[in-house]
C-alpha positions in Angstrom: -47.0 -12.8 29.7 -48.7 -10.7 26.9 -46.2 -7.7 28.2 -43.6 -9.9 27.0 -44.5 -10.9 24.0 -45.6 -7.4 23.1 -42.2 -6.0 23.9 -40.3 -8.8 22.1 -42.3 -7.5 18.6 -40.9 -3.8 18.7 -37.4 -4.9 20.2 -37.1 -7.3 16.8 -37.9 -4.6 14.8 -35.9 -2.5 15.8 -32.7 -4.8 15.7 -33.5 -5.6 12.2 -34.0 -2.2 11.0 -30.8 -1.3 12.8 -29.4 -4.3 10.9 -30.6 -3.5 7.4 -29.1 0.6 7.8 -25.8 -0.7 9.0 -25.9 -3.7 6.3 -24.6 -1.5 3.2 -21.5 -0.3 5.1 -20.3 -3.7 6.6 -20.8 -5.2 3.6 -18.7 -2.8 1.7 -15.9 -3.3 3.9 -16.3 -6.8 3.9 -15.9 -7.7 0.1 -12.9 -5.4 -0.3 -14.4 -3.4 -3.4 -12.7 -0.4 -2.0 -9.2 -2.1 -2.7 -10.0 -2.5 -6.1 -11.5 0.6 -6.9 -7.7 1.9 -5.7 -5.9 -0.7 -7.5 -8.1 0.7 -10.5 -7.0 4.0 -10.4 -3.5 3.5 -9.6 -3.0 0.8 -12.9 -4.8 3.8 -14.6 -2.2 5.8 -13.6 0.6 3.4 -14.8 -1.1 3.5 -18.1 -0.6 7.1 -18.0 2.7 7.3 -17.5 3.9 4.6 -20.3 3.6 7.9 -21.8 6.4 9.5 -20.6 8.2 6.0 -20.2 8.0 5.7 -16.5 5.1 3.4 -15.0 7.8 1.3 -13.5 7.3 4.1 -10.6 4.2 2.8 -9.7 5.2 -0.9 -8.8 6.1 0.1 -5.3 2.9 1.4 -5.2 0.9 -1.6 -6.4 3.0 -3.9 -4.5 1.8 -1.9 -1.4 -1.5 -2.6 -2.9 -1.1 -6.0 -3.1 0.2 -6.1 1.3 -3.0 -4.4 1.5 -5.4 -6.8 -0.1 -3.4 -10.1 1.1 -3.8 -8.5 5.0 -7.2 -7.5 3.9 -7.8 -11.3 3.3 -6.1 -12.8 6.3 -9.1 -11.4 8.4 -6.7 -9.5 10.0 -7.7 -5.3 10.5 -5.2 -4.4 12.2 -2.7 -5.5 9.7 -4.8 -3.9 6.7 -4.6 -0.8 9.2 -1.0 -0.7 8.6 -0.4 -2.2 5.5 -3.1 1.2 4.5 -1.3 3.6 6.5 1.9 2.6 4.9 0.6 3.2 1.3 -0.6 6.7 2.2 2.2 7.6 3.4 3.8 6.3 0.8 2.2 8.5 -1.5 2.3 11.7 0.9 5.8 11.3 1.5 8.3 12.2 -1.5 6.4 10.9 -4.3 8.1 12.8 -7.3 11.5 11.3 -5.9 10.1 7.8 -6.3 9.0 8.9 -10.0 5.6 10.2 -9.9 4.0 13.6 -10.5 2.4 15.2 -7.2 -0.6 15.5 -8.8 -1.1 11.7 -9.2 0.1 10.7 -6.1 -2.7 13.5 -4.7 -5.1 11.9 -6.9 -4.7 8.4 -5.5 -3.9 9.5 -2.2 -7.3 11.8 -1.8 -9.1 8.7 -3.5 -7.8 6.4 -1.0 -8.9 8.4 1.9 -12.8 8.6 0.3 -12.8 4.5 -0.5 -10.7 3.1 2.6 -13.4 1.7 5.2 -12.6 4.6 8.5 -11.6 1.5 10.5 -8.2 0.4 7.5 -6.8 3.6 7.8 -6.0 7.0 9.7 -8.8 8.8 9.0 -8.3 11.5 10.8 -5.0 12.1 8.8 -6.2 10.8 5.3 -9.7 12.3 4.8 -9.7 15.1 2.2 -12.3 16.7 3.5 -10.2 17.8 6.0 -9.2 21.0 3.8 -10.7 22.0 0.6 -9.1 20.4 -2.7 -7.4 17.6 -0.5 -4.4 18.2 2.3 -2.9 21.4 2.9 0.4 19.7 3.0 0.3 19.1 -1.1 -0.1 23.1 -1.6 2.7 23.9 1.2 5.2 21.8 0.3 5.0 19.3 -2.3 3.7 22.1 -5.3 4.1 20.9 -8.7 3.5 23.3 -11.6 4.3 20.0 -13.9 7.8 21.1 -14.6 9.6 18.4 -11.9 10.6 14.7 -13.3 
């Protein structure tokens, strides 16, 4: 009876203290704070671009955004996985055809991969840790010297 008892102390323990590490990382995928943090940055991005008169360019972007946090919502990962995955590639793909520079689409899109919870996106493909300065892909083939529209 005692050996029971006994174990029952260092099992709880342990559980919580398991709990408490693994807390901080649920919780910041539960609240969503990673969404806004992009949505931040990318509306400081439009703000930028008013400049040049063309922050129009990034409402396909923040209407992705806006997928992302109303699948977010739902309770539903595997929707925010590809509601995610659809904004990176959005940004990877052509982004100085859709109207904004390379180097704020690799902004966002290296951001994204640092704040996106592993389990709402590709990580394997988005992390820009991956190569220094962010993807290799930016430097091979999408190169902007700031000349291009």
């Amino acid at each position: 009876m005692t050996w029971v008892v006994n174990h029952r102390i260092p099992m709880a323990v342990l559980v919580g203290g398991l709990a408490l590490v693994l807390m901080p990382l649920t919780v910041e995928a539960a609240t969503g704070k990673w969404i806004d943090q992009i949505t931040e940055l990318t509306t400081y991005h439009q703000e930028l671009a008013k400049f040049e008169g063309r922050e129009r360019a990034y409402d396909p972007y923040l209407e992705q955004l806006g997928v992302v946090r109303m699948a977010f919502n739902s309770g539903d990962p595997r929707w925010t996985y590809e509601a995610m995955n659809r904004l990176m590639d959005m940004l990877q793909g052509d982004p100085k055809g859709r109207g904004i520079p390379t180097w704020s689409a690799k902004e966002i899109f290296d951001f994204c991969g640092k704040v996106t919870p592993n389990v709402y996106h590709d990580y394997k493909r988005h992390n820009p840790e991956l190569s220094r300065g962010g993807f290799d892909y930016w430097d091979d083939n999408v190169i902007d010297l700031g000349g291009g529209a």
